[in-house]
N, C-alpha and C positions, 0 to 999 in steps of 0.2 A: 461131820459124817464119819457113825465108826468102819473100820475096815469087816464089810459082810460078807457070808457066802451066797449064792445066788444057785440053784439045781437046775437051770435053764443053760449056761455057760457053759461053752467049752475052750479046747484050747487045740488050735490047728493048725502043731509047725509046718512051716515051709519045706517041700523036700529039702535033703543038702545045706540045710540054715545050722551056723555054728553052734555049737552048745549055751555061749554067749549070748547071741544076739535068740535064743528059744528061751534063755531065761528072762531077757527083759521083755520079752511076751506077756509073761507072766506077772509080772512086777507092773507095766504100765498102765495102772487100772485101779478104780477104786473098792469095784469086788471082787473079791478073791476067794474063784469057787472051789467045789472037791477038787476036781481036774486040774485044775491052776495049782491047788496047793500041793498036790502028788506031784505033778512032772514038776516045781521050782525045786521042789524036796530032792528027786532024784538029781536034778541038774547039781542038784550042790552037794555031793556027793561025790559027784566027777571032778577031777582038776582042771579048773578052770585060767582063762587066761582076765586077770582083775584090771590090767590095765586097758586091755581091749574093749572091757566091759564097759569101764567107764568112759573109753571114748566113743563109744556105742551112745551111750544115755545122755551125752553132752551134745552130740552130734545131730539127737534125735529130740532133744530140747524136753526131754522128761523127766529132769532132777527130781523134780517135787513128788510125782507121783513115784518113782522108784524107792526116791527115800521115804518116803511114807508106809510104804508096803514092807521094806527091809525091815525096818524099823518095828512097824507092829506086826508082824506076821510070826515074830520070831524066830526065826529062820536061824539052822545052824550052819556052820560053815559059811560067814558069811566076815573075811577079812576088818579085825575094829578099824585097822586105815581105811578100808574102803569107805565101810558108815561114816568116819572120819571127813574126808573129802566129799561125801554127799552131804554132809552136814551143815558144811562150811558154805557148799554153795545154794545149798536149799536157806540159811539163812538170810546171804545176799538177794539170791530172788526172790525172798518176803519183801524184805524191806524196798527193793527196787518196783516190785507190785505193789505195795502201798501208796509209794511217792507217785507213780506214772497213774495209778486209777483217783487221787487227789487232785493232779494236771487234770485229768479228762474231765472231773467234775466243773473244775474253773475254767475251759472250754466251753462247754456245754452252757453256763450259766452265762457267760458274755456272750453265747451268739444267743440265745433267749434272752435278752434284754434288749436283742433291736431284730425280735421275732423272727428269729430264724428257727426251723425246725429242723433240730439234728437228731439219730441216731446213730448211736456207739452200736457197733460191731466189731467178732474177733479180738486180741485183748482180753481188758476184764471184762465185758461183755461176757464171754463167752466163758470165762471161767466162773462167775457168778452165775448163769443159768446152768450150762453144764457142769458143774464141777462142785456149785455153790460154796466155792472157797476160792476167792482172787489168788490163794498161796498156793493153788495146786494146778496153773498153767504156768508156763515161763510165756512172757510177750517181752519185746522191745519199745513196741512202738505205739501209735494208738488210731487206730480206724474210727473215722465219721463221715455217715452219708447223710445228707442234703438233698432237697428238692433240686432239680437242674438251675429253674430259674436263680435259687438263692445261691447258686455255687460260686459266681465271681463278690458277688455281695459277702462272703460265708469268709471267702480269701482274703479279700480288704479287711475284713475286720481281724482275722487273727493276726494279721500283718502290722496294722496301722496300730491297735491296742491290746493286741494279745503278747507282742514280744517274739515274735515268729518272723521266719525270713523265708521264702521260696525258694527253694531245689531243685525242683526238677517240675518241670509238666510235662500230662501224657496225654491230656485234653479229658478224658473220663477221671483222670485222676491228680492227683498233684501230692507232691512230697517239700514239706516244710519243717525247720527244726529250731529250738527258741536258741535265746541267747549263751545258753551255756553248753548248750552243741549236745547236751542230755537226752532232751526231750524231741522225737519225731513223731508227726501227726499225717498221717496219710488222709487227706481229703477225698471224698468221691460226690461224684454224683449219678456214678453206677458202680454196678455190684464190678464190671470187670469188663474187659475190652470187647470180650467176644459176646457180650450177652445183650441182645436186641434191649434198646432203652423200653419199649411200650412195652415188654412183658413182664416188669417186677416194677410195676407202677410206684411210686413214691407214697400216695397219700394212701395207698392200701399197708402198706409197710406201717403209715403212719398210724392207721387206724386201728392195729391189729398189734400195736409194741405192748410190752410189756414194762415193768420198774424191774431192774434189777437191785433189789434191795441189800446184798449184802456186796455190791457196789457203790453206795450212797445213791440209791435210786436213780441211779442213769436209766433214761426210756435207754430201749435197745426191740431188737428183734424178737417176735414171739419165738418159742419153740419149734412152729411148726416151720415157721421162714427163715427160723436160723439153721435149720436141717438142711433146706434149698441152698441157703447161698455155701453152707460147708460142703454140700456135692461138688458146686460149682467152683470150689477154693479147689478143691481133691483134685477134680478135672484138669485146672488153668495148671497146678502146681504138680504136675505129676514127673516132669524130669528133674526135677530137687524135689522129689517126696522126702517130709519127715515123717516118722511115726507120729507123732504130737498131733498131727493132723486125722491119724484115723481114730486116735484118743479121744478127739473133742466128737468126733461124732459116736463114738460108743458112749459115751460119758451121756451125753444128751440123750439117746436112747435108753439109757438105764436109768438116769434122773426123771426122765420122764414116760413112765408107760401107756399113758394114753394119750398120747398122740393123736392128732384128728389126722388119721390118713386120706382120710379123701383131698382134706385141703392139701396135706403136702403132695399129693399124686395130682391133684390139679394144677396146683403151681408149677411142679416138672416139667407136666403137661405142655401149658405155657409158655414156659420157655424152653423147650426139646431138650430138654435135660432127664427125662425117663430113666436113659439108659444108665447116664451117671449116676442116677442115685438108685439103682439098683448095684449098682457096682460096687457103690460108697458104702452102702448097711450090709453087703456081703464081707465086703476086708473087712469091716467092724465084729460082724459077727465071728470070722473066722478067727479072725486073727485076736480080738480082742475078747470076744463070748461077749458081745452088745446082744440083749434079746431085741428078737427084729420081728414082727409082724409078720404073720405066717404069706399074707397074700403076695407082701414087698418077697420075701424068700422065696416066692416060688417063681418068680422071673429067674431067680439065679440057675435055674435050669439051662436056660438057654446057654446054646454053646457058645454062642457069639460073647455075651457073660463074662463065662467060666474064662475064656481067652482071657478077657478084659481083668477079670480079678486075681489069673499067673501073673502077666505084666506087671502090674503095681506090687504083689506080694514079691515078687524077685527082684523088682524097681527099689524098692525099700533097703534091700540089704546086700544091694549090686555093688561090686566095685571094678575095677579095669579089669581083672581076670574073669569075673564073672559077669562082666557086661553083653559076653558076646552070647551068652544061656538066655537072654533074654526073648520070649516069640517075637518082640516085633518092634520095628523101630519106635522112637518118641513121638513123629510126625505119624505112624501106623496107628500109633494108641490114637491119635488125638481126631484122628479122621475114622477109624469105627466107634469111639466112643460118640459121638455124632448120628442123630438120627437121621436131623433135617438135612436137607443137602445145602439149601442156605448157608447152614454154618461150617458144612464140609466145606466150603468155596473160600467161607472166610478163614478157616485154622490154613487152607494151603495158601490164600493171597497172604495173609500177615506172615509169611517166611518171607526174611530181609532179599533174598536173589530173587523168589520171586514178586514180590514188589516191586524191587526196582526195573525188573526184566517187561511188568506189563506198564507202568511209566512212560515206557516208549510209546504207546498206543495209546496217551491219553490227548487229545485235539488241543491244539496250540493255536498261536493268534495266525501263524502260515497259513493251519489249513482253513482258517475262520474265512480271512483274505479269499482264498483262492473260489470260494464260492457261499451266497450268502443266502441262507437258510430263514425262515420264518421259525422262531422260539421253538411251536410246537416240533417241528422238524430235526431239533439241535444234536438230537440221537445219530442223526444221518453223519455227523462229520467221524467218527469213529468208522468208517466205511470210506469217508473222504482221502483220511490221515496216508492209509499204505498208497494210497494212489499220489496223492500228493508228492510223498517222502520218494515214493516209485520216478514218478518223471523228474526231481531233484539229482535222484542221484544217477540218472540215465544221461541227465545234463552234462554232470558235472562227468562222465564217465567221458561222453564224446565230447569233449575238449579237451579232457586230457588227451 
């Protein structure tokens, strides 16, 4: 893919964003329109700070795409160390995106020999469809989702004969890594904690993948389902945002212009994620010049929105002095990003104090004892519990 210009594209820094961090605006992206090419042109003209720069594009996991742009854009003023050091480690992450989307293919082929259906997500996934060059995402790791049922079956076998050990489990997910402590393979059998299992159905997912061919044809996610679950990555990831992440969904908007919007606005639909991914294709668009579908743009009207797409554009390039410019808290973003109230209930139960805080009200074998309910009725002991725990401690109150 050469480096094109695009007349649909813009480029819209953030107020108060360093001269640095408006250059790699510019730079993180595979086309590079008028607009892009004027404001990187004038930014390099000013004195810039190059070491900041570069910890800006490490930080933000967009070696490949920077260096790319540096590189062919021919840009003047632009330090040979700098090029230097993007070079050194755009080489590394070729070759380590080579070796790790290699591993996925020889995953993928042992759980299909005792008929397990996986899709690769995130990763080279995602840089094969969006990007169509495995060298132009940085990943560490490797995402595969599974039917639910096949997910402990899925685990025993990378375990027993794939050379994998167990990490960590989260119940939707699991983290495993082989024997040379290289290689991590994130198992799922959902997209993510918060996301109701029946509304990104498995064998819909199954039905509707695509080869990503200059992956060595790993099935993976169509375009339209890998838009959804990249909302829903934007959303879950939004207090460690990287830029890398509003990349891949520009990247995929501009790799692919027609898009079947209805299915992706149905899928949102489905699982109350609307508002994110009107959220997700506005930073893209602004931030990145992704052309976005007039109808998806015109949600971005809405003020509730616009709120939503300050937070993340300042979330991105926040640090302790400018954390406190932010409109609104992490837990703020994550309960109006939120249509359904369903999931309002669950972004505030899954905070650790409050978990443990409603723990206390959940019926123990005390209050089971102290009076016995028929099945359909079992709701009732949640009503029983303060009354219970009430005369316990009234007991214990009068004898002291």
């Amino acid at each position: 893919m050469s480096l094109a210009t695009s007349p649909q594209a813009t480029v819209a820094p953030v107020d108060g964003l360093r001269r640095e961090a408006q250059l790699l605006l510019c730079c993180a992206r595979t086309v590079l329109d008028d607009e892009a090419r004027r404001r990187a042109t004038s930014l390099l003209s000013e004195e810039l700070d190059w070491g900041y720069f570069l910890r800006l594009v490490t930080k933000h996991r967009v070696v490949p795409l920077v260096h790319r742009c540096l590189k062919d854009a021919g840009f003047d003023g632009v330090p040979a160390g700098t090029v230097s050091i993007l070079t050194q480690q755009h080489d590394h992450i070729a070759r380590r995106n080579l070796f790790l989307t290699g591993r996925l293919v020889e995953l993928l082929r042992l759980l299909a020999t005792e008929n397990v259906r996986a899709i690769a997500y995130k990763g080279p996934a995602i840089a094969a469809v969006a990007y169509a060059n495995i060298n132009l995402r940085q990943f560490w790791d490797l995402d595969v989702l599974v039917h639910p049922r096949d997910y402990r079956r899925a685990r025993h076998l990378l375990v027993s004969r794939g050379g994998y050990r167990l990490r960590e489990n989260w119940g939707w997910e699991c983290s495993l890594i082989d024997a040379t402590g290289i290689v991590f393979v994130d198992l799922h059998r959902y997209i993510a904690a918060d996301v109701w299992p029946g509304g990104l159905w498995f064998h819909r997912l199954w039905n509707r993948r695509a080869q990503a061919a200059s992956a060595g044809g790993i099935p993976t996610l169509s375009a339209e389902d890998m838009l959804v679950v990249l909302t829903i990555q934007l959303r879950k990831d939004a207090k460690e945002l990287r830029l890398s992440k509003v990349c891949d969904i520009a990247e995929l908007l501009r790799v692919r212009p027609t898009l079947d919007w209805n299915a992706v606005t149905a899928a949102a639909r489905r699982l109350g994620c609307q508002r994110a991914l009107s959220l997700a294709v506005t930073v893209a668009q602004e931030l990145l010049g992704a052309p976005v579908d007039a109808t998806i743009a015109g949600f971005a009207d809405n003020a509730r929105i616009r709120l939503l797409v300050e937070y993340v554009c300042r979330r991105l390039f926040a640090d302790d002095r400018t954390m406190a410019s932010l409109p609104m808290s992490h837990e703020g973003f994550q309960f109006r990003v939120r249509e359904r109230w369903r999931d309002r209930l669950y972004s505030w139960y899954s905070r650790p104090g409050v978990r443990k805080f409603v723990r206390h009200f959940r019926p123990s074998a005390k209050d089971r004892s102290m009076i016995a309910l028929p099945a359909r009725l079992s709701f009732l002991y949640y009503l029983v519990r303060p009354i219970r725990v009430g005369r316990d401690y009234t007991r214990s109150w009068f004898k002291g």
